[in-house]
GUBA-8881 format. One line per field, with one value per atom (N, C-alpha, C, O): residue number from 1; residue in one letter; x, y, z. Coordinates in steps of 0.2 Angstrom, whole numbers, plus 2048, in hexadecimal, padded with zeros to 3 digits. Example, Ala and Ser with C-alpha at 12.3 -4.5 7.8 and 13.67 -1.06 7.14 Angstrom:
REM GUBA-8881
lummar	[1 / 1 / 1 / 1 / 2 / 2 / 2 / 2] $
vexke	[a / a / a / a / s / s / s / s] $
c1	[842 / 83E / 842 / 847 / 840 / 844 / 840 / 843] $
c2	[7E4 / 7EA / 7F0 / 7EF / 7F5 / 7FB / 800 / 806] $
c3	[827 / 827 / 827 / 82A / 823 / 824 / 827 / 828] $
REM end
This chain:
REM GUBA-8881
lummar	[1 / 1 / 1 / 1 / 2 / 2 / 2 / 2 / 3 / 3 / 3 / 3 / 4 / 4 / 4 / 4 / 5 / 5 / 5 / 5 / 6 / 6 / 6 / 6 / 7 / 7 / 7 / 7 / 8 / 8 / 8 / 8 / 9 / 9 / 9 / 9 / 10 / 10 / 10 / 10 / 11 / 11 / 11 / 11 / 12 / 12 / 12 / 12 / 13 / 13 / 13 / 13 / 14 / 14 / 14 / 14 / 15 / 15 / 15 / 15 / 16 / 16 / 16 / 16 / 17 / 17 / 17 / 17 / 18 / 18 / 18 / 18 / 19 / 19 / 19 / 19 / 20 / 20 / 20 / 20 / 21 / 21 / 21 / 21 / 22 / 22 / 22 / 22 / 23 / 23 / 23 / 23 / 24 / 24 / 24 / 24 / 25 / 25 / 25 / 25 / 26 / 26 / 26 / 26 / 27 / 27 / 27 / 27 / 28 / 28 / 28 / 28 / 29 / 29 / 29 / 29 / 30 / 30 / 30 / 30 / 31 / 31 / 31 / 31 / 32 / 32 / 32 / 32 / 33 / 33 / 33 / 33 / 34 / 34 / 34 / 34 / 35 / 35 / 35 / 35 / 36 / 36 / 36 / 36 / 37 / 37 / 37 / 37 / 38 / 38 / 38 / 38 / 39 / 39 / 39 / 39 / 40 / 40 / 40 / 40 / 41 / 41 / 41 / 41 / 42 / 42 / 42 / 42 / 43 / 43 / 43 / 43 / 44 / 44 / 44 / 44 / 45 / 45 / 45 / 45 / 46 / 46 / 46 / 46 / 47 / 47 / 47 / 47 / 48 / 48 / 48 / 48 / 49 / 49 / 49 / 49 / 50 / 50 / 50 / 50 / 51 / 51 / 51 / 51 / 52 / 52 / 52 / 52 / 53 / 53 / 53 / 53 / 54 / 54 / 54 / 54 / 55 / 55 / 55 / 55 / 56 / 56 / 56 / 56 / 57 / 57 / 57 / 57 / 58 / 58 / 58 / 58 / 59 / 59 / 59 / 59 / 60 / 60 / 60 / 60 / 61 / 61 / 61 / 61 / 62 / 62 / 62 / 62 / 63 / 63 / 63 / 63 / 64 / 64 / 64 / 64 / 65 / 65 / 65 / 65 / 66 / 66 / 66 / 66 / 67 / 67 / 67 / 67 / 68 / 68 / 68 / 68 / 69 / 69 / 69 / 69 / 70 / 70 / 70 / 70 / 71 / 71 / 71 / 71 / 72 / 72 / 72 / 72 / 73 / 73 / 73 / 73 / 74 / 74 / 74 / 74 / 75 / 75 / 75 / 75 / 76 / 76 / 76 / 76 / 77 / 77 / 77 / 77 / 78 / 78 / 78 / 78 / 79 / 79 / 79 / 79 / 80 / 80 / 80 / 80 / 81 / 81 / 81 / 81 / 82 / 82 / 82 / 82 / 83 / 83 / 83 / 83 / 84 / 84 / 84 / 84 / 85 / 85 / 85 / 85 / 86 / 86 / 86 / 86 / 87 / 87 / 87 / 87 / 88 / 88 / 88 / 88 / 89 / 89 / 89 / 89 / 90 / 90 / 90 / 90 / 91 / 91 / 91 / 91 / 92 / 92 / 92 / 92 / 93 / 93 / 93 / 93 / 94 / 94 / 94 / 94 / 95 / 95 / 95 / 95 / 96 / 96 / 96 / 96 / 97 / 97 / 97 / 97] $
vexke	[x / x / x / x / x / x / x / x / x / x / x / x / x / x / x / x / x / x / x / x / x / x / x / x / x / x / x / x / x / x / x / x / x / x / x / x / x / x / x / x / x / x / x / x / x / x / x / x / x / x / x / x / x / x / x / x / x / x / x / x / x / x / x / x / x / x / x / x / x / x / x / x / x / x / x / x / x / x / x / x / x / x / x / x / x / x / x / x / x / x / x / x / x / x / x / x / x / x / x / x / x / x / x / x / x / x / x / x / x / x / x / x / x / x / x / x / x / x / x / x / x / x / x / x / x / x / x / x / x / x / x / x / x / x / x / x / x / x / x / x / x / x / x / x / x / x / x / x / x / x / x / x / x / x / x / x / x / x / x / x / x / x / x / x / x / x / x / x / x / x / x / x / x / x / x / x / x / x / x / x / x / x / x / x / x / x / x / x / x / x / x / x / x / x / x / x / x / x / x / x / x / x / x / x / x / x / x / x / x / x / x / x / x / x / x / x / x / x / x / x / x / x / x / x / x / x / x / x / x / x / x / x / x / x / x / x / x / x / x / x / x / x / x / x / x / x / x / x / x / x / x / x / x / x / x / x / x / x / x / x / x / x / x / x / x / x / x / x / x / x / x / x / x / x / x / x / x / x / x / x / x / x / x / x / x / x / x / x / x / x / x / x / x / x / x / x / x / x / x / x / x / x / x / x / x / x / x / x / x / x / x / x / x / x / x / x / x / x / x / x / x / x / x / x / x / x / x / x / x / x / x / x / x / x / x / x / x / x / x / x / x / x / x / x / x / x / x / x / x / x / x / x / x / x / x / x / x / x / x / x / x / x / x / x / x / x / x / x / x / x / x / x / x / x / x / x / x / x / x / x / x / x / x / x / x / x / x / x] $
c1	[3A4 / 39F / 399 / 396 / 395 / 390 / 391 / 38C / 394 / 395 / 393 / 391 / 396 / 393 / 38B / 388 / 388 / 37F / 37D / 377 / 380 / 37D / 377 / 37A / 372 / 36E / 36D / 36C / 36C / 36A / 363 / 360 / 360 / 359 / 354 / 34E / 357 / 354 / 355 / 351 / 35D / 35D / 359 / 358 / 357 / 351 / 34B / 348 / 34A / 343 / 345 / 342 / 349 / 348 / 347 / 343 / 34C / 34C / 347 / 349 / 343 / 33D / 335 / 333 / 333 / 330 / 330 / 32B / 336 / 336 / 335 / 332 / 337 / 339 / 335 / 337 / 32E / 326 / 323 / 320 / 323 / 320 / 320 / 31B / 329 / 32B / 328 / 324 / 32A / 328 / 320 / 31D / 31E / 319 / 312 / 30D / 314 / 310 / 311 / 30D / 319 / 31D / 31A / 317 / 319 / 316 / 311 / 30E / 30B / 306 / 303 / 2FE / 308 / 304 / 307 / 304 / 30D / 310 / 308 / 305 / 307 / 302 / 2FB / 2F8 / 2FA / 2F3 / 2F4 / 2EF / 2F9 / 2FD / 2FD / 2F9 / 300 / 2FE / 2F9 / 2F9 / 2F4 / 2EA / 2EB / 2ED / 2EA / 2E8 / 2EA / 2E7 / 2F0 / 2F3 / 2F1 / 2F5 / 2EE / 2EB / 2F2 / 2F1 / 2F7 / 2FA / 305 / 30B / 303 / 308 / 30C / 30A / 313 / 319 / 31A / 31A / 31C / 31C / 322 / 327 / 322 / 328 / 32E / 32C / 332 / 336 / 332 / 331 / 32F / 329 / 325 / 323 / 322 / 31C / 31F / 31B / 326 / 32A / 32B / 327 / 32E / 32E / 328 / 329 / 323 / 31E / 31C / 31A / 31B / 31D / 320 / 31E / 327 / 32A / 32D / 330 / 327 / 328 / 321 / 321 / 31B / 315 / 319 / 316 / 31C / 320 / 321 / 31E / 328 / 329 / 328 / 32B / 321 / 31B / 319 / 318 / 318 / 313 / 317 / 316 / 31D / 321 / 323 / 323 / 324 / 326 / 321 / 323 / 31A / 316 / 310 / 30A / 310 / 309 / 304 / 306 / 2FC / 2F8 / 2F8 / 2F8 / 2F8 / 2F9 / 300 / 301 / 304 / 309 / 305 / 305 / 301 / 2FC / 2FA / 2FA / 2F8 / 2F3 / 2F7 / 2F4 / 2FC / 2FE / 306 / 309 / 308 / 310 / 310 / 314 / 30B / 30F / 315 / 317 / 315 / 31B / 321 / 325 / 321 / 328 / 329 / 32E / 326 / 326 / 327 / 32B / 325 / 327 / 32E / 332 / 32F / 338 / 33C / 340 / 33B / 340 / 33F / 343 / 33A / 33A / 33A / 33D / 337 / 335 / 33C / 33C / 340 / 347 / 349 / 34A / 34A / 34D / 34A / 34D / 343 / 340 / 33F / 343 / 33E / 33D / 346 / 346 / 34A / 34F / 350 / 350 / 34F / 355 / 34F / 350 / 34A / 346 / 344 / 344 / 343 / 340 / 348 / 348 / 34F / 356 / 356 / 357 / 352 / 352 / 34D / 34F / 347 / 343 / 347 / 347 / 349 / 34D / 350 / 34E / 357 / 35B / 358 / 35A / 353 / 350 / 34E / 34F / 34A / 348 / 34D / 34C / 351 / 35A / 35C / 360 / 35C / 35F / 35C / 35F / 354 / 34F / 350 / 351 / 350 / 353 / 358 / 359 / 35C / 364 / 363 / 367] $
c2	[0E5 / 0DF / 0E1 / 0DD / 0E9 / 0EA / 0E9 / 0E9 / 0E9 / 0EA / 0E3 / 0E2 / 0DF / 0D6 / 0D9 / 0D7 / 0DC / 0DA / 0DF / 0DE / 0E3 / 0EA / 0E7 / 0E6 / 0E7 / 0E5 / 0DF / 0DC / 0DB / 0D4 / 0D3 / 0CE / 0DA / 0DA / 0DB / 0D8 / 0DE / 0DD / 0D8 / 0D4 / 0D6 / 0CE / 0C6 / 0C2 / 0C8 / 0C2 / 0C4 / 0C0 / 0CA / 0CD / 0C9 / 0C3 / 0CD / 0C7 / 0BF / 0BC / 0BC / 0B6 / 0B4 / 0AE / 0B4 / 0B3 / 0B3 / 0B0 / 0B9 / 0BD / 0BE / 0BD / 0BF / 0C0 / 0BA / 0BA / 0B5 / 0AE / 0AB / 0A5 / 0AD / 0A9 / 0AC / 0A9 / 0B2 / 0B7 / 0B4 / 0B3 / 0B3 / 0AF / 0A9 / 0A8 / 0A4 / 09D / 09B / 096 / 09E / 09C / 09F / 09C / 0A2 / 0A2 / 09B / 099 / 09C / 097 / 090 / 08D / 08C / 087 / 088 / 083 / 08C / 08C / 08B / 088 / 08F / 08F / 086 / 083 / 084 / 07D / 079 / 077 / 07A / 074 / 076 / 071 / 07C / 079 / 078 / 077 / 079 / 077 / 06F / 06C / 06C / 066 / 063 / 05D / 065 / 062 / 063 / 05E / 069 / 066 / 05F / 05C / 05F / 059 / 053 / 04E / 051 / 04D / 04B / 045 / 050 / 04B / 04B / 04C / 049 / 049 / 04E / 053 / 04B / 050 / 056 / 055 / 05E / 060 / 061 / 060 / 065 / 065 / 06D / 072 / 06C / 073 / 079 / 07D / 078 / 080 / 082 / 088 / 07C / 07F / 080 / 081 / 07F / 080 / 089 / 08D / 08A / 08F / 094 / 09A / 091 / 096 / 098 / 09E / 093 / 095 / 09A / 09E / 09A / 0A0 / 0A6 / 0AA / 0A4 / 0AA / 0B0 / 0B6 / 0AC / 0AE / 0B0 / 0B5 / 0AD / 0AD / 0B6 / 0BA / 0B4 / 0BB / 0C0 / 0C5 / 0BF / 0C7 / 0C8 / 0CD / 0C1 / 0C4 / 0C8 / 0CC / 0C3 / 0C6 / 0CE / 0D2 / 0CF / 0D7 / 0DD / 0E2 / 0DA / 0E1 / 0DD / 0E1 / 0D8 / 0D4 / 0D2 / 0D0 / 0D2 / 0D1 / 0D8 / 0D6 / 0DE / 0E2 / 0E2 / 0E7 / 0DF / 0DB / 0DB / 0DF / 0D4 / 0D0 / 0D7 / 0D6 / 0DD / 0DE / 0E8 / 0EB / 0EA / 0F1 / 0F0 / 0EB / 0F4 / 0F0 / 0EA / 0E7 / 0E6 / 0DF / 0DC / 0D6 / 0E1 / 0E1 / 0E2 / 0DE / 0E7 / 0EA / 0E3 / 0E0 / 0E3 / 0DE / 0D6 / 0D3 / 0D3 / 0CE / 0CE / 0CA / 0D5 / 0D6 / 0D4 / 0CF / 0D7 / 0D8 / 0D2 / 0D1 / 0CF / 0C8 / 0C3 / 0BE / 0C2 / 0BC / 0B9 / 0B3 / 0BB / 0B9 / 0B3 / 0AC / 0B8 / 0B6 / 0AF / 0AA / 0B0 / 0A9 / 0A4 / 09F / 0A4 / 09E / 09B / 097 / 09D / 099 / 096 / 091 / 09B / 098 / 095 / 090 / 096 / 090 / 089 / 085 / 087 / 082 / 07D / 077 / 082 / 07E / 07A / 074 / 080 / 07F / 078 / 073 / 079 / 074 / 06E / 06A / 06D / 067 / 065 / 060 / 06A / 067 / 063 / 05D / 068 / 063 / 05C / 057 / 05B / 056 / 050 / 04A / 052 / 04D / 04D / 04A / 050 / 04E / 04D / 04F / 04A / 049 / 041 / 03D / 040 / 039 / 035 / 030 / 038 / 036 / 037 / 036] $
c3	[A34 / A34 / A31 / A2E / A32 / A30 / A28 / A25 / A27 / A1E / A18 / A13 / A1E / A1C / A1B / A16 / A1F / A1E / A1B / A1A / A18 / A13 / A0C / A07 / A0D / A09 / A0A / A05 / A11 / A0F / A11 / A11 / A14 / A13 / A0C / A0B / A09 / A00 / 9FE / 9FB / 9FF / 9FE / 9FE / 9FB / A05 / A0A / A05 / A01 / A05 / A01 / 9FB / 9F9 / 9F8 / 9EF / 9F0 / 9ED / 9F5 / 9F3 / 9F7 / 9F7 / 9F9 / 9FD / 9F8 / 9F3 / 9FB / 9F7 / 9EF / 9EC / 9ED / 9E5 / 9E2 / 9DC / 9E4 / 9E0 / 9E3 / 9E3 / 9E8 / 9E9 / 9E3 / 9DF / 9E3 / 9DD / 9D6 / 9D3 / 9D3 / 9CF / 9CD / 9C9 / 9D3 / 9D2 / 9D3 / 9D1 / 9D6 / 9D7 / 9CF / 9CF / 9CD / 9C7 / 9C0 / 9BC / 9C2 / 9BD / 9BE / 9B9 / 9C5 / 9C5 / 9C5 / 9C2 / 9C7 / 9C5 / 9BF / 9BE / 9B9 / 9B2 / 9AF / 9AB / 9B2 / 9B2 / 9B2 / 9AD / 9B8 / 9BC / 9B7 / 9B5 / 9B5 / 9B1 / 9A8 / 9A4 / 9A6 / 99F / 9A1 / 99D / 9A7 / 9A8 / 9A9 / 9A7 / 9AD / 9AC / 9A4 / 9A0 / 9A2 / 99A / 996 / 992 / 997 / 994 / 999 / 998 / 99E / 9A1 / 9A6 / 9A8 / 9A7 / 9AC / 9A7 / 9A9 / 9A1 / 99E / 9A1 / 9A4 / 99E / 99E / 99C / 996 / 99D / 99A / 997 / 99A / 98E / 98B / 98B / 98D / 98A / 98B / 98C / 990 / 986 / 982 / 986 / 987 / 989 / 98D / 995 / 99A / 996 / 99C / 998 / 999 / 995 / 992 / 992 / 994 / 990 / 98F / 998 / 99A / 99C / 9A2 / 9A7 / 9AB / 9A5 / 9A6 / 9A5 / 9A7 / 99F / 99C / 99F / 9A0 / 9A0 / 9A2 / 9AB / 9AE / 9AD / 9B6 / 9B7 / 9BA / 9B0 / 9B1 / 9B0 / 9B1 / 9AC / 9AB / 9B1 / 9B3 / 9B3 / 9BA / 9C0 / 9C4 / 9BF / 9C4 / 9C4 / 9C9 / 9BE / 9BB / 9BD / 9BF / 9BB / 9BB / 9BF / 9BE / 9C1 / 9C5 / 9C0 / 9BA / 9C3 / 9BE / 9B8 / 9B2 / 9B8 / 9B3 / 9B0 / 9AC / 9B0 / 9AB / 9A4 / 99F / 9A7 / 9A0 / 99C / 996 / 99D / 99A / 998 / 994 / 99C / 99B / 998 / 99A / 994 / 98F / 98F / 992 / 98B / 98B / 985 / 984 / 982 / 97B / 97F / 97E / 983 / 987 / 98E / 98E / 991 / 996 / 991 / 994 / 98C / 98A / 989 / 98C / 983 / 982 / 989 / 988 / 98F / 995 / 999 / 99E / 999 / 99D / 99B / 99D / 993 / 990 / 98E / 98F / 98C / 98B / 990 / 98F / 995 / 99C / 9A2 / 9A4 / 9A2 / 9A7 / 99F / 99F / 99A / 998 / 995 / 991 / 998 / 998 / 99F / 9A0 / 9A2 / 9A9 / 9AE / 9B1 / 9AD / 9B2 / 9B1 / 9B5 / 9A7 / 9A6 / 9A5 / 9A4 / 9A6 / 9AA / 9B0 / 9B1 / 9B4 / 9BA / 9BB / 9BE / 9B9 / 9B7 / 9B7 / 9BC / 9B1 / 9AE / 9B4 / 9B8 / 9B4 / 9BA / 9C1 / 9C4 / 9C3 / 9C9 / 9C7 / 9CB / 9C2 / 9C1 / 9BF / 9C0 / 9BC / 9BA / 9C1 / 9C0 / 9C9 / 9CC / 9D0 / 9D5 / 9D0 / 9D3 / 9D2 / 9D7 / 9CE / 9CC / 9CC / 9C9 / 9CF / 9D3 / 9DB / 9DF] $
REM end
């Protein structure tokens, strides 16, 4: 039975922890891409650009931005601006159902 629980303490860490670290950057840069636009909608691009700044921070913190940022774009920028501004979408199509 011990074998069910082998790593579900890194587990709780990631999904806890990791994806506040994650998300919480991604809505943040959301929310003021939105003040500038006075409130308007935003479009894919700038959900993208979003996620893509998420997953710098998430990766190497604030020195992300500022130590490899050519290597760190290559290995994260790919990856969050597809799959969150999805995520995005989806909640919002199924916020409305």
């Amino acid at each position: 039975m011990k074998v069910f629980y082998a790593g579900f303490g890194a587990h709780c860490y990631c999904d806890s922890i990791g994806r506040a670290v994650y998300l919480g950057p991604y809505e943040f840069t959301k929310r003021e891409i939105r003040k500038s636009k006075m409130g308007e909608a935003l479009n894919v691009w700038e959900r993208m650009f979003s996620a893509g700044v998420a997953g710098i921070y998430r990766n190497d913190g604030i020195n992300g931005f500022f130590r490899g940022f050519t290597i760190t774009v290559l290995r994260a920028g790919p990856v969050a601006p597809i799959v969150l501004p999805i995520y995005d979408i989806a909640l919002e199509f199924l916020q409305a159902y």
